[in-house]
N, CA, C and O atoms as CSV, one atom per row, in Angstrom:
chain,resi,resn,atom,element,x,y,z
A,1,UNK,N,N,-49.008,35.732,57.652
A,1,UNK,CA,C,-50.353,35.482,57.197
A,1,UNK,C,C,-51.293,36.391,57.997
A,1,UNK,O,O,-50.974,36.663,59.154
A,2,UNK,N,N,-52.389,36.868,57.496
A,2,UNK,CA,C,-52.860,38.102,57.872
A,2,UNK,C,C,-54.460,37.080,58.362
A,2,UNK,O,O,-54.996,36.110,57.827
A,3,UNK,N,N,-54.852,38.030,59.820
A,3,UNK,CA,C,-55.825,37.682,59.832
A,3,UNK,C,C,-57.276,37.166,58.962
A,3,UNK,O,O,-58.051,36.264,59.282
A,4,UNK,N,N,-57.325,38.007,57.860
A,4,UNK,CA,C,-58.415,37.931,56.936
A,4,UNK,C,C,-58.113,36.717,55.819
A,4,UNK,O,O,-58.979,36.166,55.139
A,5,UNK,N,N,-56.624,36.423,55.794
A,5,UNK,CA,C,-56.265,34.895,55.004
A,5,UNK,C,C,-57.007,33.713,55.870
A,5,UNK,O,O,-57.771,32.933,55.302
A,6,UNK,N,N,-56.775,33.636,57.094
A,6,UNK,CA,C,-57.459,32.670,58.020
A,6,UNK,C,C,-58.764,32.787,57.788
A,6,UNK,O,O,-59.364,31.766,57.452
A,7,UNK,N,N,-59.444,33.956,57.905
A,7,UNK,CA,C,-60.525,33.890,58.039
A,7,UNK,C,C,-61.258,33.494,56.300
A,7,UNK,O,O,-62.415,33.079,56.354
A,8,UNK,N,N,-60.699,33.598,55.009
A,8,UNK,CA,C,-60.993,32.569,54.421
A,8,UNK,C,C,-60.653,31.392,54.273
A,8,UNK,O,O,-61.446,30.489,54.006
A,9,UNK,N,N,-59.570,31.266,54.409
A,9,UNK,CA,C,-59.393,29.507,54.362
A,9,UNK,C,C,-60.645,28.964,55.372
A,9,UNK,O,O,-61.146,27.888,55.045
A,10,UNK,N,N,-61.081,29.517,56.356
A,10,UNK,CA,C,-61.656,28.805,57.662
A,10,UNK,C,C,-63.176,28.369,56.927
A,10,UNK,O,O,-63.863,27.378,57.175
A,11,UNK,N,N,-63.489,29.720,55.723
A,11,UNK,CA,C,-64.974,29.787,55.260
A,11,UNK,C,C,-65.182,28.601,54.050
A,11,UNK,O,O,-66.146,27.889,53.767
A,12,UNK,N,N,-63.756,28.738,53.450
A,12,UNK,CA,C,-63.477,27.654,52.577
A,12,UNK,C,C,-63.539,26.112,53.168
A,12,UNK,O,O,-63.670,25.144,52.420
A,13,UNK,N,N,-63.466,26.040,54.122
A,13,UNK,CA,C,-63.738,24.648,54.667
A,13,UNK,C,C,-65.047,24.452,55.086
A,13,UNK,O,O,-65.708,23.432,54.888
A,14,UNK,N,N,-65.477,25.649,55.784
A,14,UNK,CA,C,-66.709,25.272,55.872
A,14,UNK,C,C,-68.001,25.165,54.658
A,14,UNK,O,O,-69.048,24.522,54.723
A,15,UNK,N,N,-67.603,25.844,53.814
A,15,UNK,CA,C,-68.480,25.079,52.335
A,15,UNK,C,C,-68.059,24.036,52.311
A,15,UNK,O,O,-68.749,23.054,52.588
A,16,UNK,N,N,-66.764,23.966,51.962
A,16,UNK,CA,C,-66.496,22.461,51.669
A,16,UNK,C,C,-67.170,21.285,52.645
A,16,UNK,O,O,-67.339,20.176,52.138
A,17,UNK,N,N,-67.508,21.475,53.857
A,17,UNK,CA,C,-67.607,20.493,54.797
A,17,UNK,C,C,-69.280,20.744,54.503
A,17,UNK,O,O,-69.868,19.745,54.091
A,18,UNK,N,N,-69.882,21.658,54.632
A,18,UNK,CA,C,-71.604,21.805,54.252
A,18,UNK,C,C,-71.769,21.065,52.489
A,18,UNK,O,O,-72.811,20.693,51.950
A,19,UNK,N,N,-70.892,21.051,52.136
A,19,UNK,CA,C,-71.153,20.265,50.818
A,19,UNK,C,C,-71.135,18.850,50.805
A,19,UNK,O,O,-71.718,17.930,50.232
A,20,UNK,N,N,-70.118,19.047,51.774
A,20,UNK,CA,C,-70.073,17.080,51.424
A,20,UNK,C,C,-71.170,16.485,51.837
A,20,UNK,O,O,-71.794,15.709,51.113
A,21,UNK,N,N,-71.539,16.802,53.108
A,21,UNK,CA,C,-72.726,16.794,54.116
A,21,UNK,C,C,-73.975,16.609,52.775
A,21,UNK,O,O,-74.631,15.575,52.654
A,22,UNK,N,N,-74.147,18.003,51.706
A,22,UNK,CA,C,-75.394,17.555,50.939
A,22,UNK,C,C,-75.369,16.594,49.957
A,22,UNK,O,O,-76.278,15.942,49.444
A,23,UNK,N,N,-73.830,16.618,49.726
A,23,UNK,CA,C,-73.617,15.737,48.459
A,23,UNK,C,C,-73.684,14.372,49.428
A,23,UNK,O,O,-74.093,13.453,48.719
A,24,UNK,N,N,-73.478,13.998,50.529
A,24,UNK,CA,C,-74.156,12.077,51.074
A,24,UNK,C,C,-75.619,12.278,51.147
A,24,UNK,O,O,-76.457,11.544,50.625
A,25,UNK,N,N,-75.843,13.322,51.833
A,25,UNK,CA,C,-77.599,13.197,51.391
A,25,UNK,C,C,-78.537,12.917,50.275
A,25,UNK,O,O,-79.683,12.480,50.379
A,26,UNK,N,N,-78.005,13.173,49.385
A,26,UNK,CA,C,-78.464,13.689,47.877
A,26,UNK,C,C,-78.242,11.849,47.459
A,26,UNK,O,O,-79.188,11.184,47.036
A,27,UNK,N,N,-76.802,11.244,47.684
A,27,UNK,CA,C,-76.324,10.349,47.009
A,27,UNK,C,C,-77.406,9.350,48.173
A,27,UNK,O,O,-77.497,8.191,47.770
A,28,UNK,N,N,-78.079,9.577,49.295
A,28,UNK,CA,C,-78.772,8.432,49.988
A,28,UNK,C,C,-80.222,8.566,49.626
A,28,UNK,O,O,-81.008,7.623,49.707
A,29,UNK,N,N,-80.609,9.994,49.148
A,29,UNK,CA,C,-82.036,9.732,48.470
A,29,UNK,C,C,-81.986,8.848,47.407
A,29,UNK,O,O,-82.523,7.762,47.190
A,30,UNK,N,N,-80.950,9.804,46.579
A,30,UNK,CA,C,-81.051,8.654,45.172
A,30,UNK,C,C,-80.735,6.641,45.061
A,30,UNK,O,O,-80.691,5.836,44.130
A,31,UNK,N,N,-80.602,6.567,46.344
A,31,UNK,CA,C,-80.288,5.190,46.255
A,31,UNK,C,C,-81.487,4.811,46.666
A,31,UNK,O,O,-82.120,3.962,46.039
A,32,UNK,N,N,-82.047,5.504,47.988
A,32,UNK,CA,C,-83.370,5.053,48.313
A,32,UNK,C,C,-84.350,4.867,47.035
A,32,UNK,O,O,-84.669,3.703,46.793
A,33,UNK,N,N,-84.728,5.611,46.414
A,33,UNK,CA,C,-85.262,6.163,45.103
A,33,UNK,C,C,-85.117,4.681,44.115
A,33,UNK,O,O,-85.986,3.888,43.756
A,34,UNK,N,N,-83.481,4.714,43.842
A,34,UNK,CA,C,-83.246,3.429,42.760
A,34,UNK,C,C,-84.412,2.181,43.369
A,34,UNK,O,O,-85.235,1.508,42.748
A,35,UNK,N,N,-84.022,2.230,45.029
A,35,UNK,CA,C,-84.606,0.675,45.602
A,35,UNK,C,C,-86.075,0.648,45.195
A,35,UNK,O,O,-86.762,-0.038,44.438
A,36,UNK,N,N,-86.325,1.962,46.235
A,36,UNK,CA,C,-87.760,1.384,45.563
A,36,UNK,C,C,-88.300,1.539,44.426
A,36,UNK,O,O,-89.446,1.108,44.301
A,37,UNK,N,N,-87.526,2.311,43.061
A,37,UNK,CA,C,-88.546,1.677,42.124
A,37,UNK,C,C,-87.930,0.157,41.933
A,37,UNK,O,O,-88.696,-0.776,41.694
A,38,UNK,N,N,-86.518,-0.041,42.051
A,38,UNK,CA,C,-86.607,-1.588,41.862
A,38,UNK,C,C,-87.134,-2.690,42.943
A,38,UNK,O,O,-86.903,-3.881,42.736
A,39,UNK,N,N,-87.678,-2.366,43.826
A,39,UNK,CA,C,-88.294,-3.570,44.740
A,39,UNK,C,C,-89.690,-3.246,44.760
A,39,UNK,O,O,-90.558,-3.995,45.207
A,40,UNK,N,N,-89.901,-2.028,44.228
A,40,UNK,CA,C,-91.441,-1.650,44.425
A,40,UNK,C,C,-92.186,-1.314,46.120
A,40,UNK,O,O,-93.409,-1.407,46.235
A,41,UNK,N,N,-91.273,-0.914,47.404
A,41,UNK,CA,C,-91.686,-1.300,48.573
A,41,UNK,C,C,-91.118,0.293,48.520
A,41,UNK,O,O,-90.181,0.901,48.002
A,42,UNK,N,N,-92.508,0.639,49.557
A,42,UNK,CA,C,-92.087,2.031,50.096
A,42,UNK,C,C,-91.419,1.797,51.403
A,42,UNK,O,O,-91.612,0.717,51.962
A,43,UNK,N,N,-90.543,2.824,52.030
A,43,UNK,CA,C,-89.313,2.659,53.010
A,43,UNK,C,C,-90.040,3.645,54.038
A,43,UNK,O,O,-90.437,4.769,53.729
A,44,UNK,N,N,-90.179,2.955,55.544
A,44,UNK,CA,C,-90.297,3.820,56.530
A,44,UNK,C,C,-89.067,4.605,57.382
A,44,UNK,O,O,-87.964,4.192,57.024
A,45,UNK,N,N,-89.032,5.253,58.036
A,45,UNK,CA,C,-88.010,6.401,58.632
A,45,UNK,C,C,-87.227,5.287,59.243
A,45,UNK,O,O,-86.146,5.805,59.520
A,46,UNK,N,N,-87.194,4.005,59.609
A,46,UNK,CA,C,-86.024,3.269,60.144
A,46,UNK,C,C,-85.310,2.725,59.366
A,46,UNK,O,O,-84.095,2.799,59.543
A,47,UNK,N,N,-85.926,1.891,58.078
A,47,UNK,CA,C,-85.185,1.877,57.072
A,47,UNK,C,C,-84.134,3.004,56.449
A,47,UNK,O,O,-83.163,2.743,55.738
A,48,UNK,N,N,-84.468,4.023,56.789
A,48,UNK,CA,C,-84.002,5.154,55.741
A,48,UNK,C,C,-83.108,5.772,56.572
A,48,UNK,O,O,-82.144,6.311,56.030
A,49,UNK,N,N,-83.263,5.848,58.507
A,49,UNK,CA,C,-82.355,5.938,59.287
A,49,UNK,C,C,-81.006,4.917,58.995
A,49,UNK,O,O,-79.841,5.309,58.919
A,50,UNK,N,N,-81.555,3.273,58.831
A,50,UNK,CA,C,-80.612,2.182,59.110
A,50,UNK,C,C,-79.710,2.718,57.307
A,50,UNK,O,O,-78.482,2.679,57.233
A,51,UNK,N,N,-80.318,3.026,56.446
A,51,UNK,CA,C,-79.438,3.002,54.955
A,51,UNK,C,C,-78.347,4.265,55.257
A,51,UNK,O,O,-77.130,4.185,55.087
A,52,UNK,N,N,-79.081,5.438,55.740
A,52,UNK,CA,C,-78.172,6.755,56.027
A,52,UNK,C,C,-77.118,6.304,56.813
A,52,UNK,O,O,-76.074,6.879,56.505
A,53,UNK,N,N,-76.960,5.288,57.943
A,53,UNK,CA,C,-76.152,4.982,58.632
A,53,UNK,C,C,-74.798,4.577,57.885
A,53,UNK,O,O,-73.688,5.109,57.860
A,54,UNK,N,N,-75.576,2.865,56.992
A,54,UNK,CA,C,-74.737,2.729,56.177
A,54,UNK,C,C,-74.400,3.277,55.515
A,54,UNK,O,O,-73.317,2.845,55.120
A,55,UNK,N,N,-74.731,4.230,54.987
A,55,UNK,CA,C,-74.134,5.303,53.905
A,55,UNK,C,C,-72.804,5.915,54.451
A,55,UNK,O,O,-71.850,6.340,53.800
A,56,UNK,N,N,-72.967,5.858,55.748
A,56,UNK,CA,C,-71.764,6.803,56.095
A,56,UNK,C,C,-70.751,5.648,56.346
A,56,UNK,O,O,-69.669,6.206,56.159
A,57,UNK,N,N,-70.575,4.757,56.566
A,57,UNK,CA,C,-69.656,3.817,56.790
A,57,UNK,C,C,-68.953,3.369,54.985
A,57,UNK,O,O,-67.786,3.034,54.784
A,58,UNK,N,N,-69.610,3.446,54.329
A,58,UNK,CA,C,-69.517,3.215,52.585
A,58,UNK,C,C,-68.212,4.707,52.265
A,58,UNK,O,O,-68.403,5.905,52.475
A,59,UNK,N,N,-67.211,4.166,51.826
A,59,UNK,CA,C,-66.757,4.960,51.160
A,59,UNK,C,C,-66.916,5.816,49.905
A,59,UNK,O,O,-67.329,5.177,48.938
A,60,UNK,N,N,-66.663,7.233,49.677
A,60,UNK,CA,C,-67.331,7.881,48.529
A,60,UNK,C,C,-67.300,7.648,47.172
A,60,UNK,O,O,-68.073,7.919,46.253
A,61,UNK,N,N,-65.849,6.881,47.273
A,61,UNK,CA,C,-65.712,6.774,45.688
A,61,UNK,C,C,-66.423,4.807,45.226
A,61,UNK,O,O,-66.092,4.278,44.165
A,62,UNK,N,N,-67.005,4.357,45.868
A,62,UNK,CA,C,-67.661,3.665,46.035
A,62,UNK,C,C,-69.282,3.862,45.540
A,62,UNK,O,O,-69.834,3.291,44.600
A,63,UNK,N,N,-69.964,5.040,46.655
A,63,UNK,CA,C,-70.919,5.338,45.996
A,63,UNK,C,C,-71.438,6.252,44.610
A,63,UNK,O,O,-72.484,6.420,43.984
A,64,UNK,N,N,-70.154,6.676,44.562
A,64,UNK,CA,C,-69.717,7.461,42.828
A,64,UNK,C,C,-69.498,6.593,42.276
A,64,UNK,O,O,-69.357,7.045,41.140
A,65,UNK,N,N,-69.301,5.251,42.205
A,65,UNK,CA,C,-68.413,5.007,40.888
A,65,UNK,C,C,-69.270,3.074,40.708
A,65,UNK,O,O,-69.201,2.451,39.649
A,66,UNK,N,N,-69.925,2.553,41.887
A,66,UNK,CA,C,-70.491,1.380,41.951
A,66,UNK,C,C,-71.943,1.484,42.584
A,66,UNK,O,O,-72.574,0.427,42.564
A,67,UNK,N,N,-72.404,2.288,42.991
A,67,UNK,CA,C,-73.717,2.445,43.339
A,67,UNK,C,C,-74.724,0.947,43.157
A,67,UNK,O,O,-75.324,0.287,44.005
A,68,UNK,N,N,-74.568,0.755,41.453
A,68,UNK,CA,C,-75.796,-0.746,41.115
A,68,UNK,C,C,-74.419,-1.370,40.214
A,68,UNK,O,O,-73.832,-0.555,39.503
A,69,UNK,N,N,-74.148,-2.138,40.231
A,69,UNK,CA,C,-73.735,-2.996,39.124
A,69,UNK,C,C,-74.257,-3.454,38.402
A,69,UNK,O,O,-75.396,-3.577,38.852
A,70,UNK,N,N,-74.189,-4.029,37.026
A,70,UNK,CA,C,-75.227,-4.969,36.346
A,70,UNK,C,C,-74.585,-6.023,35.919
A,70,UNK,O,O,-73.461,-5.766,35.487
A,71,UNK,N,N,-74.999,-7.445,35.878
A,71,UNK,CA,C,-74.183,-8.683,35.812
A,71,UNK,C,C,-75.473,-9.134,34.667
A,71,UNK,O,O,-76.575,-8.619,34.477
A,72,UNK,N,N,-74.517,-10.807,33.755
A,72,UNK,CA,C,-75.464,-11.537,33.396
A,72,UNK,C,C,-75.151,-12.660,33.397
A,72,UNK,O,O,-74.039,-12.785,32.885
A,73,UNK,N,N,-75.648,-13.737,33.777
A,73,UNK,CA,C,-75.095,-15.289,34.316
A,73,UNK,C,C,-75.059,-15.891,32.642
A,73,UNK,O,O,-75.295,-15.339,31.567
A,74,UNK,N,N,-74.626,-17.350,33.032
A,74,UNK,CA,C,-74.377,-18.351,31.868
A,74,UNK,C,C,-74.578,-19.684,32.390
A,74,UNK,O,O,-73.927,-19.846,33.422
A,75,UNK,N,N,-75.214,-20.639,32.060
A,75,UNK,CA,C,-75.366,-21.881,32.715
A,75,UNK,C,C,-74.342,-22.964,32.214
A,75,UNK,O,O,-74.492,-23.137,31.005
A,76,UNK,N,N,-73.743,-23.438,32.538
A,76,UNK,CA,C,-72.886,-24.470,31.443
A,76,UNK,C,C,-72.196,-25.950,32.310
A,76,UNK,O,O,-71.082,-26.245,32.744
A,77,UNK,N,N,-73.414,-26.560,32.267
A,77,UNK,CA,C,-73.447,-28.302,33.381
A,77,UNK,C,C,-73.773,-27.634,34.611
A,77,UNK,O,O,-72.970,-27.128,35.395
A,78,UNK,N,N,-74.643,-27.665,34.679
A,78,UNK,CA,C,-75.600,-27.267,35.763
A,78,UNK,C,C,-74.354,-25.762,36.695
A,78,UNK,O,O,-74.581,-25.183,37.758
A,79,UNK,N,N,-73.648,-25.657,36.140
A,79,UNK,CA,C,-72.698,-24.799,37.070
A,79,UNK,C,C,-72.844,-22.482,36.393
A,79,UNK,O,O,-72.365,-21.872,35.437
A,80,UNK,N,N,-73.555,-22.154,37.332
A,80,UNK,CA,C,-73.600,-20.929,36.585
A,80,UNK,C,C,-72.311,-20.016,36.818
A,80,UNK,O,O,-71.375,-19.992,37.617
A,81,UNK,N,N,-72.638,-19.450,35.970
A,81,UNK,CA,C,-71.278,-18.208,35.578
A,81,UNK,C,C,-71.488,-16.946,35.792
A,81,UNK,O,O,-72.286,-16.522,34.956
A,82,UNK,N,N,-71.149,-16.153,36.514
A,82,UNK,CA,C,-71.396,-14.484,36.119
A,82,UNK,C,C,-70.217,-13.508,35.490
A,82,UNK,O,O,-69.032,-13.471,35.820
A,83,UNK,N,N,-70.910,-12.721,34.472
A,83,UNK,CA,C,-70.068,-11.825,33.536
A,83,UNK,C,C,-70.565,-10.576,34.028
A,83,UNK,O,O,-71.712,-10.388,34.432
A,84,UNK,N,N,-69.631,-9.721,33.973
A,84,UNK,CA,C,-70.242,-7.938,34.261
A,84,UNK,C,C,-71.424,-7.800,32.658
A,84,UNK,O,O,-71.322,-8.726,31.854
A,85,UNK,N,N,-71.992,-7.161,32.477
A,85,UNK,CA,C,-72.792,-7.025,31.732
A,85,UNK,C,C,-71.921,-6.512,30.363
A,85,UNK,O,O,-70.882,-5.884,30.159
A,86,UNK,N,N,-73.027,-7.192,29.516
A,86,UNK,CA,C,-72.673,-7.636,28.104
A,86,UNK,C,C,-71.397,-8.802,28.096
A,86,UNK,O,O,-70.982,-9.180,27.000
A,87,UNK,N,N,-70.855,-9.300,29.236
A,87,UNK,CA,C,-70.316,-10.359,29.226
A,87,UNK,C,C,-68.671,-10.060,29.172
A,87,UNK,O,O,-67.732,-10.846,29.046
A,88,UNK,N,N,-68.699,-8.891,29.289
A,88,UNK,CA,C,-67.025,-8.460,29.378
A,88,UNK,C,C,-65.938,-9.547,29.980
A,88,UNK,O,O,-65.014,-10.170,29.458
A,89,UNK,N,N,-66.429,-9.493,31.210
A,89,UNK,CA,C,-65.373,-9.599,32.168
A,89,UNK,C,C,-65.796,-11.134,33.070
A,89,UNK,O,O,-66.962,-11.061,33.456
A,90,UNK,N,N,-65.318,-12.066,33.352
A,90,UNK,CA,C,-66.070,-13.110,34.337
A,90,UNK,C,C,-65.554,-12.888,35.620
A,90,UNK,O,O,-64.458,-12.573,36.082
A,91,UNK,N,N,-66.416,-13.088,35.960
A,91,UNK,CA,C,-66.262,-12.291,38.092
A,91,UNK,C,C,-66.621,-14.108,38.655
A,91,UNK,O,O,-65.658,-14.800,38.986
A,92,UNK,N,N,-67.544,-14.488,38.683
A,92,UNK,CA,C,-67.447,-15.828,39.532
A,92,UNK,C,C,-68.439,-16.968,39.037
A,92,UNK,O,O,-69.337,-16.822,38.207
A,93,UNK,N,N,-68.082,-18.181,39.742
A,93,UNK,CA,C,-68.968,-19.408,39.557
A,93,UNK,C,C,-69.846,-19.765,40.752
A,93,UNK,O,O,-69.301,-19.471,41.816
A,94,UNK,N,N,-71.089,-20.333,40.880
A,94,UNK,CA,C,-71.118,-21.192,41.931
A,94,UNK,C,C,-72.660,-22.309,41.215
A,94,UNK,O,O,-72.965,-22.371,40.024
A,95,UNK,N,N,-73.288,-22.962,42.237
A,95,UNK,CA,C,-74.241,-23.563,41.658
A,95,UNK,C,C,-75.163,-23.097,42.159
A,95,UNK,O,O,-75.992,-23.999,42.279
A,96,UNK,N,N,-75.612,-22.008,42.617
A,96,UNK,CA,C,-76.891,-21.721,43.166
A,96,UNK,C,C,-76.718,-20.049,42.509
A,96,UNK,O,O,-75.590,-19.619,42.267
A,97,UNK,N,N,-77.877,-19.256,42.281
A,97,UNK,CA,C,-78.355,-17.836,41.955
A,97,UNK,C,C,-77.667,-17.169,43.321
A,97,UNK,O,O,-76.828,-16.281,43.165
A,98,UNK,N,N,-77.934,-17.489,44.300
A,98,UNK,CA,C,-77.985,-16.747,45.944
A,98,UNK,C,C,-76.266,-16.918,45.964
A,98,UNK,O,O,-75.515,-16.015,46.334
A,99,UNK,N,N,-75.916,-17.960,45.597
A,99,UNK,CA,C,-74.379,-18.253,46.292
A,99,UNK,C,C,-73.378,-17.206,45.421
A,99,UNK,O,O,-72.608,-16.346,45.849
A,100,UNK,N,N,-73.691,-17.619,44.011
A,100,UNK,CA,C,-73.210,-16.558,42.800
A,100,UNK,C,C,-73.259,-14.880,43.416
A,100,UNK,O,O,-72.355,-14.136,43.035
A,101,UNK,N,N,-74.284,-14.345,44.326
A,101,UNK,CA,C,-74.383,-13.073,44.453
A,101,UNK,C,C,-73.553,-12.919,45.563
A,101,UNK,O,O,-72.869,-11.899,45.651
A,102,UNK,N,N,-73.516,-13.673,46.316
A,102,UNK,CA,C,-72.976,-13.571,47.868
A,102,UNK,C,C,-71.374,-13.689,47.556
A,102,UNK,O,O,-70.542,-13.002,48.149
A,103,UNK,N,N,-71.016,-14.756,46.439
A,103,UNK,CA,C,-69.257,-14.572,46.168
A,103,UNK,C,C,-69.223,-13.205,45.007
A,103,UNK,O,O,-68.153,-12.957,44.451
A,104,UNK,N,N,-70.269,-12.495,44.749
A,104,UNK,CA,C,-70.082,-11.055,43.849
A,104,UNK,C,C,-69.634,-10.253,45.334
A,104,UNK,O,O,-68.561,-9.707,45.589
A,105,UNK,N,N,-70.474,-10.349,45.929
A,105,UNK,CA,C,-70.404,-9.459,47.072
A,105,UNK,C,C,-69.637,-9.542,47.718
A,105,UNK,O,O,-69.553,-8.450,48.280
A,106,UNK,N,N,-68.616,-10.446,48.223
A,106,UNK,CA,C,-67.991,-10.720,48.946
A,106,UNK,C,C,-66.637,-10.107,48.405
A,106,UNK,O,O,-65.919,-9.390,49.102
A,107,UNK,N,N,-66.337,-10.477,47.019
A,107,UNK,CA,C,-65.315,-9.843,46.109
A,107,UNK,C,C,-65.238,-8.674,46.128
A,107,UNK,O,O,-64.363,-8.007,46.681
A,108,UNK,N,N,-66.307,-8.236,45.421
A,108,UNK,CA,C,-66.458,-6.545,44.722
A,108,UNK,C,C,-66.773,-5.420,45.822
A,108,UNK,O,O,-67.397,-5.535,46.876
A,109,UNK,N,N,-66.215,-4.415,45.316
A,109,UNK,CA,C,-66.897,-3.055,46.436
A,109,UNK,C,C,-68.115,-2.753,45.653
A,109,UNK,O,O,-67.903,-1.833,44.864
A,110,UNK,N,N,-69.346,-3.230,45.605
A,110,UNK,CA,C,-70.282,-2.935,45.178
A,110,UNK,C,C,-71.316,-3.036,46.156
A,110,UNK,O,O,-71.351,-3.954,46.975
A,111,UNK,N,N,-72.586,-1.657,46.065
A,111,UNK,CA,C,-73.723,-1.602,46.908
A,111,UNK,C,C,-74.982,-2.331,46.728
A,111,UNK,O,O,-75.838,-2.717,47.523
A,112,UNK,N,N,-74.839,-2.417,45.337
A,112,UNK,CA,C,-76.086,-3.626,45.034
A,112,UNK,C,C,-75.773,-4.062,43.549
A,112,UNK,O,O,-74.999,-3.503,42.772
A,113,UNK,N,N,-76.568,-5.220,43.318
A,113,UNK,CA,C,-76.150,-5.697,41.666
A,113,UNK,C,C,-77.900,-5.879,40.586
A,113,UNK,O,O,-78.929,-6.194,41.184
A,114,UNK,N,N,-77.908,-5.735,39.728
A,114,UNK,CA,C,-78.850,-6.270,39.235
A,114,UNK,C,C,-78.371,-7.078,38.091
A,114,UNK,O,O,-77.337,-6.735,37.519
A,115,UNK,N,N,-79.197,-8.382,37.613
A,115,UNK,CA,C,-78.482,-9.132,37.325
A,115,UNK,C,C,-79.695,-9.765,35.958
A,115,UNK,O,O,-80.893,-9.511,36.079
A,116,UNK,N,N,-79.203,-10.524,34.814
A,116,UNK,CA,C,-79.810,-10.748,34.063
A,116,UNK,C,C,-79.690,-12.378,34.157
A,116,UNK,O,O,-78.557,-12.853,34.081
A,117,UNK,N,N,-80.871,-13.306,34.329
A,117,UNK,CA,C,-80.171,-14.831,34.409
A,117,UNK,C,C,-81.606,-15.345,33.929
A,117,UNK,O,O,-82.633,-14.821,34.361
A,118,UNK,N,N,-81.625,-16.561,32.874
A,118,UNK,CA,C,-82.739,-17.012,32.418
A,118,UNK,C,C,-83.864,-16.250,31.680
A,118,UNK,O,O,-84.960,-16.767,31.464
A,119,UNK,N,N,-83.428,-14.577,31.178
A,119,UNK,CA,C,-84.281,-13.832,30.738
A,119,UNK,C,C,-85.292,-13.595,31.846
A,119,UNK,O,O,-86.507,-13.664,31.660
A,120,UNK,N,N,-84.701,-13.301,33.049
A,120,UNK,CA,C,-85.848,-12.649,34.231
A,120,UNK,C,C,-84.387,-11.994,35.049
A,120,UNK,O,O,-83.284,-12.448,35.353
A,121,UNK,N,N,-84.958,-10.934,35.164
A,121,UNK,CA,C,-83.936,-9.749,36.167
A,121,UNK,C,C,-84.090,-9.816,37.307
A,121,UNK,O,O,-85.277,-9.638,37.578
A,122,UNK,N,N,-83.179,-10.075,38.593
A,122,UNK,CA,C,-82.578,-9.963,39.859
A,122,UNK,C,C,-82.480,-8.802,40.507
A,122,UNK,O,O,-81.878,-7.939,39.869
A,123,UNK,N,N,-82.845,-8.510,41.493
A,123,UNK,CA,C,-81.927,-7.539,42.478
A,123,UNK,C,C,-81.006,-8.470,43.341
A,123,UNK,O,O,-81.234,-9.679,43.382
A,124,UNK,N,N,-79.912,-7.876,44.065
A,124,UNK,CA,C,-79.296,-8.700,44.972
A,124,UNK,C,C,-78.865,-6.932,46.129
A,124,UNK,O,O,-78.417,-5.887,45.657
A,125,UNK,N,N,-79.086,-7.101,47.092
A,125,UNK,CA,C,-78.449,-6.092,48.066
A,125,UNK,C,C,-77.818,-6.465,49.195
A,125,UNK,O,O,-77.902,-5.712,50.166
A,126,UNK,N,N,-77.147,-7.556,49.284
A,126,UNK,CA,C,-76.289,-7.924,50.149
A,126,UNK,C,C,-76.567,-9.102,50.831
A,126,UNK,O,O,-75.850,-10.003,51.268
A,127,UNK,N,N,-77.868,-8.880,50.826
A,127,UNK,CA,C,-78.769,-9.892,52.146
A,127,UNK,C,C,-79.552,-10.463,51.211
A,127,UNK,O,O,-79.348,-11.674,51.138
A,128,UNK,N,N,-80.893,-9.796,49.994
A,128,UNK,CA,C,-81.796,-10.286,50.451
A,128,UNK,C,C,-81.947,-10.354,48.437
A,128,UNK,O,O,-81.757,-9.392,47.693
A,129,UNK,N,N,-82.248,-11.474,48.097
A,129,UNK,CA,C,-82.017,-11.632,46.507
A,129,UNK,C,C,-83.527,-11.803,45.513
A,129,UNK,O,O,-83.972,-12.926,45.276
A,130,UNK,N,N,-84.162,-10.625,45.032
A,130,UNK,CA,C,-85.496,-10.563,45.046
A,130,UNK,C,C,-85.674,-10.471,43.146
A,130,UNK,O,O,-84.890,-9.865,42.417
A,131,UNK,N,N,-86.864,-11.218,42.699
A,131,UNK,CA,C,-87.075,-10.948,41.242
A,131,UNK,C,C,-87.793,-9.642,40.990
A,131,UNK,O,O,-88.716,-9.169,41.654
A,132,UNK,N,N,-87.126,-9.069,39.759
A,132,UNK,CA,C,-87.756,-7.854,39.458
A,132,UNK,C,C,-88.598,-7.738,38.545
A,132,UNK,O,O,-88.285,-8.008,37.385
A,133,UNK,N,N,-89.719,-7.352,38.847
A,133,UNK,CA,C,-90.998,-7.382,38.182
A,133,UNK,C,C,-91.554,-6.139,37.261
A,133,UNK,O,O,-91.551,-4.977,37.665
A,134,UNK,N,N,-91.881,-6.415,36.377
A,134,UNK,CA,C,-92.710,-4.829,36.038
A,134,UNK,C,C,-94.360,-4.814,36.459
A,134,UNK,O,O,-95.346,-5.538,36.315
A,135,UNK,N,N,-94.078,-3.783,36.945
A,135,UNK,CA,C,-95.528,-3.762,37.755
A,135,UNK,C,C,-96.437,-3.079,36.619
A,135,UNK,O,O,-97.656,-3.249,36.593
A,136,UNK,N,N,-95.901,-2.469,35.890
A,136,UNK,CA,C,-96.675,-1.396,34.837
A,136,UNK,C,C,-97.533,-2.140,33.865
A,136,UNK,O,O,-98.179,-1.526,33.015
């Protein structure tokens, strides 16, 4: 193998490694972006430090492929239901809105859910389970 083979393979990694680098950046604006138009709250540099963090602990094909989920509940004797959206698939039961998100979360590799229940839309992000409003 000849010096100048090394010396591309070496250049070839280093795109590759400067790419990935823009492609988590790119994938942590756009999440920032999703939040706040869905929570409506602008994000200061610690927030956006503390999400970049998590970002890197999140595996990639994770944030490719589950980024938001979308769910829609069912009430049936006081006990609710959640279906992946349009009702495909049933993922879980519990009796509370909060408990229902927390056994989504607990299950699924998912980063956040939005959720359809009573004809009023949900966010859920792990922690904190907020109604989504149109501000417009």
């Amino acid at each position: 193998m000849e010096m100048s083979d090394l010396w591309a393979i070496l250049e070839i990694a280093i795109i590759f490694a400067i790419g990935y680098h823009i492609g988590k950046f790119v994938a942590t604006v756009e999440m920032l972006e999703i939040f706040k138009i869905l929570t409506g709250k602008e994000f200061d540099e610690e927030y956006i430090e503390n999400a970049i963090g998590k970002l890197e602990e999140t595996p990639s094909d994770i944030l490719t492929k589950n980024k938001i989920q979308f769910f829609e509940t069912e009430t049936v004797n006081d006990i609710l239901y959640l279906y992946t959206k349009g009702k495909e698939q049933f993922v879980c039961q519990a009796k509370t809105l909060e408990d229902l998100c927390k056994m989504c979360f607990a299950n699924n590799k998912i980063n956040a859910m939005l959720l359809k229940h009573n004809n009023e839309s949900y966010y859920y992000n792990g922690s904190i389970l907020e109604k989504v409003t149109d501000e417009s």
